[in-house]
Structures are given as structure tokens and as C-alpha cells.
C-alpha positions in Angstrom: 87.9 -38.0 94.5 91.3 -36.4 93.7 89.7 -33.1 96.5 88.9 -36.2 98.9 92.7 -37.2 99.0 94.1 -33.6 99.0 92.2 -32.9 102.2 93.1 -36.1 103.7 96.3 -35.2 102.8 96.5 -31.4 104.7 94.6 -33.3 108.1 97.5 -36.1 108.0 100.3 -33.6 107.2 98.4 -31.7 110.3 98.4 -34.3 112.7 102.4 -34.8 111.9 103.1 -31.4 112.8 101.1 -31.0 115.7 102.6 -35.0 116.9 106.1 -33.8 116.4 105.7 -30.5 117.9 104.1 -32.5 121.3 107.1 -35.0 121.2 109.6 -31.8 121.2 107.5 -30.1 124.0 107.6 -33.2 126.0 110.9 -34.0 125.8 111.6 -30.6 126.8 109.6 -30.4 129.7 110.7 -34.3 130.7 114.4 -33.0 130.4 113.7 -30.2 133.0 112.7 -32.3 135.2 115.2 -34.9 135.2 117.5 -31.8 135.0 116.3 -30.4 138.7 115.0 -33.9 140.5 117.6 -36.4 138.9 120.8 -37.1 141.1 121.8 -40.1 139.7 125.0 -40.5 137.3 123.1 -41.2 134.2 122.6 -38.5 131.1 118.8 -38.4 131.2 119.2 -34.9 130.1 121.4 -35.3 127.4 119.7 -37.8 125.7 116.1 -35.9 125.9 118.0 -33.5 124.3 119.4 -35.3 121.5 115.9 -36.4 120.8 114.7 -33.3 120.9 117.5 -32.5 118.3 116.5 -35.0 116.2 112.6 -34.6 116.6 113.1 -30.6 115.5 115.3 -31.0 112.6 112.7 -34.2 111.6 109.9 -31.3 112.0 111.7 -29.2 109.7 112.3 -31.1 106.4 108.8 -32.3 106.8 107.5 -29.1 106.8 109.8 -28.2 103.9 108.6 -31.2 102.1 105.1 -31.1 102.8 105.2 -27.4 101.3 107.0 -28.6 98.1 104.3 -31.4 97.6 101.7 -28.7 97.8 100.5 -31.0 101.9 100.6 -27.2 103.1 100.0 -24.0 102.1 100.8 -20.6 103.8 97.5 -18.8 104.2 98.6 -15.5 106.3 98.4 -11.8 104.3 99.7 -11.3 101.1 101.9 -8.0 100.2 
């Protein structure tokens, strides 16, 4: 049971990451183009990039937090 909720655990924490990191890439490539097509007086671009801001430093502490609830684990070589 307890194995059951850690791994459900590690695919949710997964699916976070990988939403967040979409949202940032999204945003960015949005922002581009309102950057080069948009001629209108509005700040489309400044405001994708606020919430890309605020979707990176939101990917950050939960990757920090997951990794000190033991969500994640680094898995690459060990020295």
C-alpha cells in the first residue's frame, strides 16, 4: 500500500514538472509571436513574460520541495 502511494506520488510529481515546463515553453513561444506579428499598443509580451516568470520560479520550489519530501530522486552517476 505505502509502495502504491509512493509511486503515485513520483507519476504526479512527474506530470507537474512536465505541465509546468509546457506552460513555460508555450508562453515563450506565444510571446515571440506576439513579439514579431503584434502591432497593437497592448503589452502581450510583457505579460507572457511575467508568467513565464512566475511559471519558472513556481517550477523551481516544487522541484526543491518534491526532492525534500523524497517525490524525486536524482538517479544519474554517482562519484
Amino acid at each position: 500500500m505505502v509502495a502504491l502511494i509512493a509511486k503515485s506520488l513520483l507519476v504526479i510529481a512527474k506530470l507537474i514538472i512536465a505541465a509546468l515546463l509546457l506552460g513555460i515553453i508555450a508562453s515563450l513561444f506565444t510571446s515571440a509571436f506576439f513579439l514579431v506579428k503584434d502591432n497593437s499598443s497592448r503589452k502581450r509580451t510583457l505579460g507572457l513574460l511575467k508568467l513565464r516568470v512566475v511559471l519558472s520560479v513556481t517550477l523551481i520550489i516544487f522541484v526543491l520541495v518534491a526532492y525534500g519530501l523524497g517525490w524525486i530522486m536524482p538517479h544519474g552517476p554517482q562519484p
